[in-house]
C-alpha positions as CSV (number, residue, x, y, z in Angstrom):
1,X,103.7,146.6,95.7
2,X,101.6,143.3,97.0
3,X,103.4,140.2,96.1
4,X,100.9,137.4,95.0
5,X,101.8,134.1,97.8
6,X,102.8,131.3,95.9
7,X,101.4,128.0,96.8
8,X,104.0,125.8,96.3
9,X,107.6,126.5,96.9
10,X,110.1,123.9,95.3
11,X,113.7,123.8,96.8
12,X,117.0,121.5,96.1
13,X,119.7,120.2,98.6
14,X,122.8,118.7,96.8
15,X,126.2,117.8,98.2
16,X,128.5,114.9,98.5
17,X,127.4,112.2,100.5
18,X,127.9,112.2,104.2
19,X,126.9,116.2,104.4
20,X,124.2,116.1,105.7
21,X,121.9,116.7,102.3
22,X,118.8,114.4,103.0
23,X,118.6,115.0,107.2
24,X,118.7,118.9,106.2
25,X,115.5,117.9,103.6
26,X,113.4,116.1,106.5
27,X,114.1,118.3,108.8
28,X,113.1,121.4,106.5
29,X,109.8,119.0,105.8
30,X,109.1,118.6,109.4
31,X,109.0,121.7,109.9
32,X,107.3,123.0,107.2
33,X,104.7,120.3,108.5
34,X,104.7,121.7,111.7
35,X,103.7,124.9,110.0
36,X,100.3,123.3,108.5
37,X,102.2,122.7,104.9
38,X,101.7,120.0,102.8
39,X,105.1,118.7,101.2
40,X,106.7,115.5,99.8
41,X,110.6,115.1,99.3
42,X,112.3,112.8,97.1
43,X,116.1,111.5,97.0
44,X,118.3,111.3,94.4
45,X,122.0,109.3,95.1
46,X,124.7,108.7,92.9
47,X,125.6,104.9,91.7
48,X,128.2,104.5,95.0
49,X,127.6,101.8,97.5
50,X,128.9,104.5,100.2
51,X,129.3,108.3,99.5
52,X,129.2,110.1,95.5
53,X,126.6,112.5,95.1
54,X,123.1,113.2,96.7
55,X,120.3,115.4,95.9
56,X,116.8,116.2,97.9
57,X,114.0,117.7,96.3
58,X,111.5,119.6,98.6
59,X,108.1,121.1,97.6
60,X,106.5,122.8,100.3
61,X,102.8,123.2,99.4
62,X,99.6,124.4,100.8
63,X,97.5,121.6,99.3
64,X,98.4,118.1,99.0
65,X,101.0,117.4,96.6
66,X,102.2,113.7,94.8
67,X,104.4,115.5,92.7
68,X,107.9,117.7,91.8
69,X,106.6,121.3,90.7
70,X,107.0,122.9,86.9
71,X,110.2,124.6,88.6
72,X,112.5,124.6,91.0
73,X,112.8,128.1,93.2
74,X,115.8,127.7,95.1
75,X,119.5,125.2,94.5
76,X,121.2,125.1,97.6
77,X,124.3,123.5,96.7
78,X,126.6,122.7,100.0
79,X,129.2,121.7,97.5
80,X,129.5,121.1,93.7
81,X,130.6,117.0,93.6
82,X,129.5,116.0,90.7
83,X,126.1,118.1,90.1
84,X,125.9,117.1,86.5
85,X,124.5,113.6,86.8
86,X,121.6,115.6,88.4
87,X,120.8,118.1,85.7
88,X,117.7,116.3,84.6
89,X,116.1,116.3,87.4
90,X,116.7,120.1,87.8
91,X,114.0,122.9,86.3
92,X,115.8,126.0,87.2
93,X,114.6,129.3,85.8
94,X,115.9,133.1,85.5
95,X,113.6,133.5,88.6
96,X,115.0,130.7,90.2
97,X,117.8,131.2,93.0
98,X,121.2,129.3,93.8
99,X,122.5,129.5,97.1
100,X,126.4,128.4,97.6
101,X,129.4,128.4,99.6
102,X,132.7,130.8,98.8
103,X,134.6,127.4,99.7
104,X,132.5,125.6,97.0
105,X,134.7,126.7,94.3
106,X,133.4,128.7,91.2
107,X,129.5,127.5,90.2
108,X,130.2,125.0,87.3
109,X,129.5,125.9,83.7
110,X,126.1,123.7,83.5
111,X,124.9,125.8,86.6
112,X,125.6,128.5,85.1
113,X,124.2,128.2,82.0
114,X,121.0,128.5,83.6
115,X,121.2,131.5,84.4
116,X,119.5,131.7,87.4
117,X,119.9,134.4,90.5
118,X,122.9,133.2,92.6
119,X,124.0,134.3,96.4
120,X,126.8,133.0,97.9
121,X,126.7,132.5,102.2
122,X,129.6,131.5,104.2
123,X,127.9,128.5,105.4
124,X,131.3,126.6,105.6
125,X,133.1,129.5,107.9
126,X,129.9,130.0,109.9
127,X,129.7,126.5,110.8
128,X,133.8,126.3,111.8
129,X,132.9,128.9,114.0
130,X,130.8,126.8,116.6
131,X,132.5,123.6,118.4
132,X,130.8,120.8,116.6
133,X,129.3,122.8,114.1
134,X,127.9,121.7,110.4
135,X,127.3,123.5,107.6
136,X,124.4,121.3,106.9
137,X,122.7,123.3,110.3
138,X,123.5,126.5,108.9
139,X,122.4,125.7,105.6
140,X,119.0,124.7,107.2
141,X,118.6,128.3,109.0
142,X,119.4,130.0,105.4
143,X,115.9,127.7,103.7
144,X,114.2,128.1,106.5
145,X,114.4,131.9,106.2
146,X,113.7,131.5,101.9
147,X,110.6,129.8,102.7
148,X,109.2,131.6,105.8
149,X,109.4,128.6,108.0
150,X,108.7,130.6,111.8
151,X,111.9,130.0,113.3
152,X,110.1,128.4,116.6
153,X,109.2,125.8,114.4
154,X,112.6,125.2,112.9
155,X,114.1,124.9,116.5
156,X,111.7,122.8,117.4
157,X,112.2,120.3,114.5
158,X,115.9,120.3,114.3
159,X,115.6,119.6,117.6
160,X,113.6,116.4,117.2
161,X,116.2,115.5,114.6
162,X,119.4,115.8,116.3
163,X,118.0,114.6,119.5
164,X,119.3,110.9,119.2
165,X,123.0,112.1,118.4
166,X,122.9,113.7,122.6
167,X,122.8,117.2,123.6
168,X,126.5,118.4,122.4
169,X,125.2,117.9,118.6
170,X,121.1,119.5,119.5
171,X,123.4,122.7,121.1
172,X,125.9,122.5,118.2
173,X,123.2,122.6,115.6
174,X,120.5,125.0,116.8
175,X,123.4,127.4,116.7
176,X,124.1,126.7,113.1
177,X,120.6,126.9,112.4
178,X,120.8,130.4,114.4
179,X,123.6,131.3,112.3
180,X,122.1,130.3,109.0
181,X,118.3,132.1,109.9
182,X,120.6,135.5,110.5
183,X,123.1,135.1,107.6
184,X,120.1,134.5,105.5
185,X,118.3,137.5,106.4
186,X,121.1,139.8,105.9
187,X,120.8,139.2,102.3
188,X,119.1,141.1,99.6
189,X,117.0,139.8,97.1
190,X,116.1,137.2,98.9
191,X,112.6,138.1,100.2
192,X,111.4,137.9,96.7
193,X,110.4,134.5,97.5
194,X,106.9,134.1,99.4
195,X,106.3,131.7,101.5
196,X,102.9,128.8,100.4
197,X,99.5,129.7,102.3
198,X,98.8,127.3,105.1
199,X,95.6,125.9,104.7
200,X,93.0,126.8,107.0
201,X,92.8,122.8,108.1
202,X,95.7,122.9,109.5
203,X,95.2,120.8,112.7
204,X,93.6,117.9,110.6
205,X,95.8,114.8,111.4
206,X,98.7,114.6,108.9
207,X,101.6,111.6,108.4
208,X,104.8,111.8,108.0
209,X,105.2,108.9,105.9
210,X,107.7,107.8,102.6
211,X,105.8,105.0,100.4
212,X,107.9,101.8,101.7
213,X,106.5,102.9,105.0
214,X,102.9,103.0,103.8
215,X,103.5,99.8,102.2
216,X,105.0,98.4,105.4
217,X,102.1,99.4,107.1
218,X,99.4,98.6,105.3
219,X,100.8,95.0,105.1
220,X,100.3,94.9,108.4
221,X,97.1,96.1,109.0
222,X,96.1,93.7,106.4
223,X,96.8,91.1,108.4
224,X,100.6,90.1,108.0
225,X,102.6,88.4,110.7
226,X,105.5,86.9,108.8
227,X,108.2,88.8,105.9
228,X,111.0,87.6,105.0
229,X,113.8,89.1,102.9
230,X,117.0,90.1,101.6
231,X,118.0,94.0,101.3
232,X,118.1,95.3,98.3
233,X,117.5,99.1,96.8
234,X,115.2,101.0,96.6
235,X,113.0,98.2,98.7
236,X,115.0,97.9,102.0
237,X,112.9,100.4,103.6
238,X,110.1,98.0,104.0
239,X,111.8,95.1,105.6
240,X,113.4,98.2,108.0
241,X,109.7,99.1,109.2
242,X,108.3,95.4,109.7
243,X,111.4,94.3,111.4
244,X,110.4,96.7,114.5
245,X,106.4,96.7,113.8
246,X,105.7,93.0,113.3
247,X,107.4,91.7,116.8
248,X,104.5,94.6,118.5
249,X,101.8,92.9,116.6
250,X,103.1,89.2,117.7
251,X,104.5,88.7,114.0
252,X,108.3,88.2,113.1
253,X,110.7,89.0,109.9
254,X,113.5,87.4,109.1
255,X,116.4,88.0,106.9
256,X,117.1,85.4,104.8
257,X,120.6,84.9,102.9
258,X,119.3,85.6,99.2
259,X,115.5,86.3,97.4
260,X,115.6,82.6,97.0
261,X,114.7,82.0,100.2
262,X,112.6,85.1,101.1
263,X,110.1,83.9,98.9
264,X,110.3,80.2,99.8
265,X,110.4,81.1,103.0
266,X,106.9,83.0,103.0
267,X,105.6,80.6,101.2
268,X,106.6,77.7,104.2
269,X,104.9,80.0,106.4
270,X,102.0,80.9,104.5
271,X,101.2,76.9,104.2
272,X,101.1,77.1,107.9
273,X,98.1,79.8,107.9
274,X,100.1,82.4,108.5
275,X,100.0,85.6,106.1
276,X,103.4,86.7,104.9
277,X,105.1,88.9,102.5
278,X,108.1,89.5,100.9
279,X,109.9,92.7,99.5
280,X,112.0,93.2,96.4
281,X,113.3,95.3,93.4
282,X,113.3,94.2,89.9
283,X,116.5,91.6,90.2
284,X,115.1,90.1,93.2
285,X,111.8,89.6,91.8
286,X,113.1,87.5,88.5
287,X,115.1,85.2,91.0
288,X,111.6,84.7,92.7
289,X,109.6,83.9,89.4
290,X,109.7,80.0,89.8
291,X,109.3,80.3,93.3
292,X,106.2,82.1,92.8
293,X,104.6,79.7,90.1
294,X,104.8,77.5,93.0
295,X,102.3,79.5,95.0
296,X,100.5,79.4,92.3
297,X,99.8,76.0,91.3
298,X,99.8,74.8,95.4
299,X,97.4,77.9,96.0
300,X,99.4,79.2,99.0
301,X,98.1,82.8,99.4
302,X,101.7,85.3,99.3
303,X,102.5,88.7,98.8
304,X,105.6,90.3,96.9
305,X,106.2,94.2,97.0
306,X,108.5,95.0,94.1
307,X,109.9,98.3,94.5
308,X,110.7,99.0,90.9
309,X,113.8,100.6,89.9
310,X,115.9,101.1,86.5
311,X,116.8,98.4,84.8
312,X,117.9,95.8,83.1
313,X,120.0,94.0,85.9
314,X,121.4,96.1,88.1
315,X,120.7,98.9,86.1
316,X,119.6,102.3,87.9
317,X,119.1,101.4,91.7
318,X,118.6,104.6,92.6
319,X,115.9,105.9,90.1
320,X,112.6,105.4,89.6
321,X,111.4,103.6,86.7
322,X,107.7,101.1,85.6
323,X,109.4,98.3,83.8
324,X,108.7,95.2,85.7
325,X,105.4,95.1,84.1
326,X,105.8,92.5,81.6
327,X,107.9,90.1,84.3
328,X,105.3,90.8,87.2
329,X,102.0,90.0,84.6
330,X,103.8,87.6,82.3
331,X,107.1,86.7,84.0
332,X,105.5,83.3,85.5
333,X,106.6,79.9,83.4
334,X,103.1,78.0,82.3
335,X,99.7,79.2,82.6
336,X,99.8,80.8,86.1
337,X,97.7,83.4,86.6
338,X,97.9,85.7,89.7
339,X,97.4,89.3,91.4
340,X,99.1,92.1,90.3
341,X,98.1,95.5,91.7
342,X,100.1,99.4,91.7
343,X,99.5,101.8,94.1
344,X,98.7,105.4,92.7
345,X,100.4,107.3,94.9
346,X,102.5,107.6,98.4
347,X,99.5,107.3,100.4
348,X,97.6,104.8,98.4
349,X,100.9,102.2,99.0
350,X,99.3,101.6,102.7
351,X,95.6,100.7,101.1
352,X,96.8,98.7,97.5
353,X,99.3,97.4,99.9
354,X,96.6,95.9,102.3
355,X,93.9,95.5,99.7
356,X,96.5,93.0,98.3
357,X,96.9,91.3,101.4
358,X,92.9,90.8,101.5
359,X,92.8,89.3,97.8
360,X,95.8,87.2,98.3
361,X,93.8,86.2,101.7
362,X,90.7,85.6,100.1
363,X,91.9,84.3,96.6
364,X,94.8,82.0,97.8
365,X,97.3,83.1,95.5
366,X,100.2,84.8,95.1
367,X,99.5,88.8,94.5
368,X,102.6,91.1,93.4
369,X,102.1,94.7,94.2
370,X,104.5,97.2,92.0
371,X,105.7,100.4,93.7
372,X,108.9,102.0,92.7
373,X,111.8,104.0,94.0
374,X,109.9,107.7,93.4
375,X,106.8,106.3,95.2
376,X,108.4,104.1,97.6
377,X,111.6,106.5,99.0
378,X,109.4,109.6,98.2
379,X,108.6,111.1,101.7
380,X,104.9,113.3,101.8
381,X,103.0,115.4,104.4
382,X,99.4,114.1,103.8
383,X,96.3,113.7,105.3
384,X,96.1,110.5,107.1
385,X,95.6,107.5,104.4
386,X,93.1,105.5,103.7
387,X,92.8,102.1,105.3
388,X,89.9,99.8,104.8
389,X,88.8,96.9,107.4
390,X,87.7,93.8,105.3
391,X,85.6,91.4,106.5
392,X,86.7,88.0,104.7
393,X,90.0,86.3,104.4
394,X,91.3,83.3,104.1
395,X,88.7,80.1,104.0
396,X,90.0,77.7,106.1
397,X,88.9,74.1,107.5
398,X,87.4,73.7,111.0
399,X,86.8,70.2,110.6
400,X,87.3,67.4,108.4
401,X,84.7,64.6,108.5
402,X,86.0,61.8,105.7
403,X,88.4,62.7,102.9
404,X,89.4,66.0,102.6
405,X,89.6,67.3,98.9
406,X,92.4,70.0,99.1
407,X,91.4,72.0,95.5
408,X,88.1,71.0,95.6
409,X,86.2,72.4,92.5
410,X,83.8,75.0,93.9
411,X,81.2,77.3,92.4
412,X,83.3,80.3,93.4
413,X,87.0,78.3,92.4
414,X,88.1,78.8,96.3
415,X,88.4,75.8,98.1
416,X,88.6,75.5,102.0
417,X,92.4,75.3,103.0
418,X,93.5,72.7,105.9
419,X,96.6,74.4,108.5
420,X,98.7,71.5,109.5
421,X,97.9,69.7,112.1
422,X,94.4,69.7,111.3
423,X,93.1,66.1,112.2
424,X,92.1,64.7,108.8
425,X,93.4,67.5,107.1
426,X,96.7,66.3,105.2
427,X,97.3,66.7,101.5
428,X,100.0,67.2,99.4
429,X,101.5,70.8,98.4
430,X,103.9,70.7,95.7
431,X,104.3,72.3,92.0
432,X,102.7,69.3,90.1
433,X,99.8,69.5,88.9
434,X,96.9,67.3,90.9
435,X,93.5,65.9,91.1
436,X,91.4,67.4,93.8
437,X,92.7,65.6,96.3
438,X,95.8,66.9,95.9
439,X,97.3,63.9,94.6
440,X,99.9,64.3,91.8
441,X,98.0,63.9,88.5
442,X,99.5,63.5,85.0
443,X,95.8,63.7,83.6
444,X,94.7,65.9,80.9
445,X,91.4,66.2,82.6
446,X,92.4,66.9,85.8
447,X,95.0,69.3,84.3
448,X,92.3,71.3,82.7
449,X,90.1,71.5,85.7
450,X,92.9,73.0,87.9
451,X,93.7,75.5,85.4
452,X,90.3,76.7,85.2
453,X,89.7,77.2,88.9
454,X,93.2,78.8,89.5
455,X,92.1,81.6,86.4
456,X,88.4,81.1,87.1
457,X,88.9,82.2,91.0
458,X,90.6,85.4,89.7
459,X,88.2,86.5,87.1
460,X,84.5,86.3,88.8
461,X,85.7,88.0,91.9
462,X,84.1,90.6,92.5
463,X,87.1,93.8,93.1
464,X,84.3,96.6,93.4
465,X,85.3,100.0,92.2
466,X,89.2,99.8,93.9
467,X,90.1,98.5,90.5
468,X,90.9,102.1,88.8
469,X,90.5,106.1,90.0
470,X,88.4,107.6,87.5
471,X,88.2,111.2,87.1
472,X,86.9,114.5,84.7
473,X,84.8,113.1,81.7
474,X,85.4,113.9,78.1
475,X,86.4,112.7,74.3
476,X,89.9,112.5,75.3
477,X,91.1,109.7,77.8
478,X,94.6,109.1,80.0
479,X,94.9,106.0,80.7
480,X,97.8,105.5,83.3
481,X,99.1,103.4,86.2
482,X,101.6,103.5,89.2
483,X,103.7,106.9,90.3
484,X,102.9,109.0,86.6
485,X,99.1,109.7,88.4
486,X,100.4,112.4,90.4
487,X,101.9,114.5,87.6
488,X,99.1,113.8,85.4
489,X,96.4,115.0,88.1
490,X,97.9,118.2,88.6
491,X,98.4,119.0,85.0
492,X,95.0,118.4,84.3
493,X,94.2,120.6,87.6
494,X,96.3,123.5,86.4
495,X,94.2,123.6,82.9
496,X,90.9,124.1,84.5
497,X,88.5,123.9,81.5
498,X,90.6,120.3,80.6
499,X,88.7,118.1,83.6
500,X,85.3,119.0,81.6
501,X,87.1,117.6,78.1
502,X,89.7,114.7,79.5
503,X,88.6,111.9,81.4
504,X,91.9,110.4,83.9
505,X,91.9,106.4,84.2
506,X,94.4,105.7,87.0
507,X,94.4,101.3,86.9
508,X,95.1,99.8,90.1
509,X,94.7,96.2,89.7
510,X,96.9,95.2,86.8
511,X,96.2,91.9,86.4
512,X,93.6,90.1,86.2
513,X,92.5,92.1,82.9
514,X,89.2,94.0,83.9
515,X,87.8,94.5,79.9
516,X,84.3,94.6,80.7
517,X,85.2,97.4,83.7
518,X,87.4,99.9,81.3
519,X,85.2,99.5,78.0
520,X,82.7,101.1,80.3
521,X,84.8,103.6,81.5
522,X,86.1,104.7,78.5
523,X,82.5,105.1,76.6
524,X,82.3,107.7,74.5
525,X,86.2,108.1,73.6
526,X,87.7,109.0,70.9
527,X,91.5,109.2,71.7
528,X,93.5,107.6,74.0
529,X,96.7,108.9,75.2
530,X,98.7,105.9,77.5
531,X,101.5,107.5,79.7
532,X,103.9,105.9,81.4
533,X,107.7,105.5,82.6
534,X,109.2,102.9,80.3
535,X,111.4,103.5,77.4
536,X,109.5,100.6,75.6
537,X,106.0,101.4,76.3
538,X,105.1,98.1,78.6
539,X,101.7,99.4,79.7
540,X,100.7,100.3,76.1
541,X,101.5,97.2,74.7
542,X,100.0,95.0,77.7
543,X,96.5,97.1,77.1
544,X,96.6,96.8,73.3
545,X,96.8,93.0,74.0
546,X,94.2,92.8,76.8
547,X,91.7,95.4,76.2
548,X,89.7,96.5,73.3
549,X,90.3,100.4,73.4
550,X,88.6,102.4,71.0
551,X,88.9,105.3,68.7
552,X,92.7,106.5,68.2
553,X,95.4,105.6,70.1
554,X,98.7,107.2,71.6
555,X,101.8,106.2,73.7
556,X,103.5,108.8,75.6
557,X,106.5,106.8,77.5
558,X,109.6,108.4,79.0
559,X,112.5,106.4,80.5
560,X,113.6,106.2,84.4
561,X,116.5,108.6,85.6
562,X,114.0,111.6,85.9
563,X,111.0,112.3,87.2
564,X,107.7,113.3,85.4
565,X,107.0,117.0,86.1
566,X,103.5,118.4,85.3
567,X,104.2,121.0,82.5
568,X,106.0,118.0,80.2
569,X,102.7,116.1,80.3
570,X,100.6,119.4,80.3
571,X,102.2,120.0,76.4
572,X,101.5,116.0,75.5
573,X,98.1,116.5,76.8
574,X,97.4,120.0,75.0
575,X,98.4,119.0,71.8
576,X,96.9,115.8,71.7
577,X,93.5,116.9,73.2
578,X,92.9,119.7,70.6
């Protein structure tokens, strides 16, 4: 009998920490790479500083994929520790296959009320078998043989990964991977599972690349030479990456002693006409606030990534979640109005990223780009992303002939900025408010006239069609933002007849409010259904406030701690599109 291929393959790697769970998951996603796949993997840790529980999530695909499947196919657990804080992030089906070790101890209850196919492999016996051998390696070999990964390939990436731990470890775990390929292949059963089609554009260029590297990136394509900042999860990533990228490109980071002075000290830099950025999570962001209503009112151009994570306070670190909204758009004391922009997936972090640099740049003020931990520690196979060269940046002074008015009012509410040292060029930079010179001002007048060209600047930019990803036409409108695109795009894609009856508004630039732009996007509507990852429904309240939206009205918000899968929002979608 022919077997239909699938085309997409899902697969889950838990353990303890320190065995070897998420290096077995890249190196299973390098591979698959290797093989013309698409793929994204995404982490999942326990609430430890050091060691507890840890869980990657592979999906092996032969299109590109921003999303965990419907399903999981395979659970390869190299131990049990504590797999119930992961059971909702695991879809496991009668079809679905568990994979463990004898030395594992009996498959807990929870697992086994799933009642999925299970196989247990020696992985723990054939790894004591080699000098130096892991049962990570060997657990490798046995998914590599699940998914059809050619075994050339496998060597070849495991290989790559091991390489930096010396030759004794590469020997050690090609012969675990050996051991695990031939254990694997010994089983029955197991060839139920069919490996995902490569696409026939396989050699197209493809990244490797997780979401805090995009980010990372496109910051400094974008023109930054300065970051400062303190580590903090899910964020760290990025200061990681510019801390070896900026010193190539002639820039520097720093790492300050608290978010305090991260932010402060971008700003310093910024004022001396260099761009710079900053990232953060949700705690590090509210220490920032005041800092950044500084920016504001001095109109020092800055950027803050805020990786968002659960929350309140320390909250979920290691779980996705979109509830920084309401302190990035309204989190600023007084009237201070400023960027903030959300990339729509992995691969958009590097352009939003950069495009953020450019408004800052061109806007002089402070923009705050919201990524989280699923987009920002979520690692994809892609094509290459898009990057975007702008032509403008920041207008500057060449020249000062007489007094120099600092925040000049202009027709377009940008005023040239003097870089110290500028003969001519001195004026003051502080959080009081100021006449055009720059001079400290109590007055109501000049008050006024500064708060209209910091808003006014903002709202008669021109931000093209980058605002929002529009897609499918229709009655019926999603209106969404951030990470929850990628699930929503593929349920629509797996209901085929749905793209000619829903229309998909993916917003990109939060703030300023575009009300002109998505009245005409959502023309002819009649319902609205709002999705997002908050348990309080941020995004629908911050649109009933700023927008006019018409016809009826739905939220459809789910909490951090899981991640969106296609088939929940193909059933919110169904039933409220009929």
């Amino acid at each position: 009998m022919t077997r239909q291929l699938r085309q997409s393959v899902s697969i889950i790697i838990a353990g303890s920490g320190g065995s070897g769970v998420m290096s077995t998951g890249t190196m299973l996603l390098d591979a698959a790479a290797r093989a013309g796949w698409y793929g994204l993997m995404t982490r999942s840790y326990g609430p430890q500083i050091r060691g507890g529980e840890a869980m990657a999530m592979i999906r092996l695909a032969a299109r590109p994929v921003e999303c965990p499947a419907d399903r999981d196919d395979v659970l390869l657990a190299l131990d049990w520790r504590n797999i119930e804080r992961f059971l909702p992030e695991v879809a496991l089906s009668a079809d679905s296959l568990i994979v463990s070790d004898p030395k594992a101890g009996d498959v807990p209850e929870a697992i086994e009320a799933l009642n999925a196919n299970q196989q247990q492999i020696p992985m723990t016996r054939l790894a004591k078998e080699i000098p130096g051998g892991r049962t990570n390696m060997v657990a490798l070999g046995v998914l590599a043989t699940l998914v059809g990964i050619p075994p050339a390939l496998m060597v070849a990436a495991a290989t790559q990964g091991l390489q930096k731990r010396g030759s004794k470890a590469v020997e050690a775990g090609l012969a675990g991977l050996g051991a695990g390929l031939d254990a694997a292949a010994q089983l029955p059963g197991l060839a139920g599972l069919t490996p995902p089609v490569a696409p026939a554009d396989a050699g197209n260029e493809r990244w490797s690349i997780t979401g805090n590297e995009a980010a990372a990136c496109g910051a400094v394509h974008g023109g930054i030479r300065y970051a400062a900042g303190y580590p903090i999860t899910p964020a760290t990533e990025i200061l990681e990456w510019l801390a070896s990228a900026l010193p190539r490109v002639g820039g520097v980071l720093v790492q300050a002693e608290d978010e305090l002075a991260s932010v402060t000290q971008i700003i310093g830099a910024s004022f001396g006409g260099v761009p710079a950025l900053t990232a953060t999570s949700g705690p590090g962001l509210a220490l920032m606030t005041e800092s950044i209503g500084l920016a504001v009112a001095a109109e020092v151009p800055i950027v803050v990534v805020d990786v968002m994570r659960g929350g309140p306070s320390t909250g979920i670190p290691t779980r996705s979640e979109q509830t920084d909204l309401n302190i990035a758009i309204h989190g600023l004391h007084g009237d201070a109005p400023h960027l903030v922009l959300a990339p729509l997936s992995v691969a958009d972090c590097l352009f939003t990223t950069q495009w953020a640099v450019h408004l800052a740049e061109s806007l002089q003020t402070p923009a705050i780009v919201l990524s989280d931990q699923f987009l920002g520690q979520t690692r994809v196979i892609a094509d290459r992303p898009v990057s975007v060269e702008f032509k403008t940046g920041r207008n500057t002074v060449s020249g000062v002939n007489g007094e120099y008015n600092r925040y000049a009012l202009t027709d377009s509410s940008v005023s040239p900025m003097a870089i110290p040292g500028l003969a001519g060029g001195q004026y003051t930079a502080d959080g009081l408010e100021h006449s055009e010179r720059g001079v400290p001002s109590t007055s109501a007048c000049d008050h006024t006239a500064q708060l209209d060209k910091r808003l006014g600047k903002l709202e008669q930019y021109d931000y093209g069609d980058d605002w929002a990803e529009i897609e499918g036409e229709g009655s019926t409108a999603i209106v969404t933002w951030g990470s929850t695109t990628g699930a929503i795009r593929e349920a629509l894609e797996q209901s085929g007849d749905w793209q000619s009856k829903i229309r998909l508004i993916a917003i990109r630039l939060l703030a300023p409010a575009r009300p002109q732009h998505l009245a005409a996007a959502l023309e002819g509507v009649e319902r609205i259904l709002v999705v997002e990852q908050s348990h309080s429904g941020q995004f629908h309240e911050y649109l009933r406030a700023r927008y006019d939206l018409p016809g009826e009205v739905k939220s459809f918000s789910q909490s951090g701690g899981a991640t969106l899968r296609p088939d929940t929002l193909r059933d919110e979608i169904g039933s409220w599109s009929r």
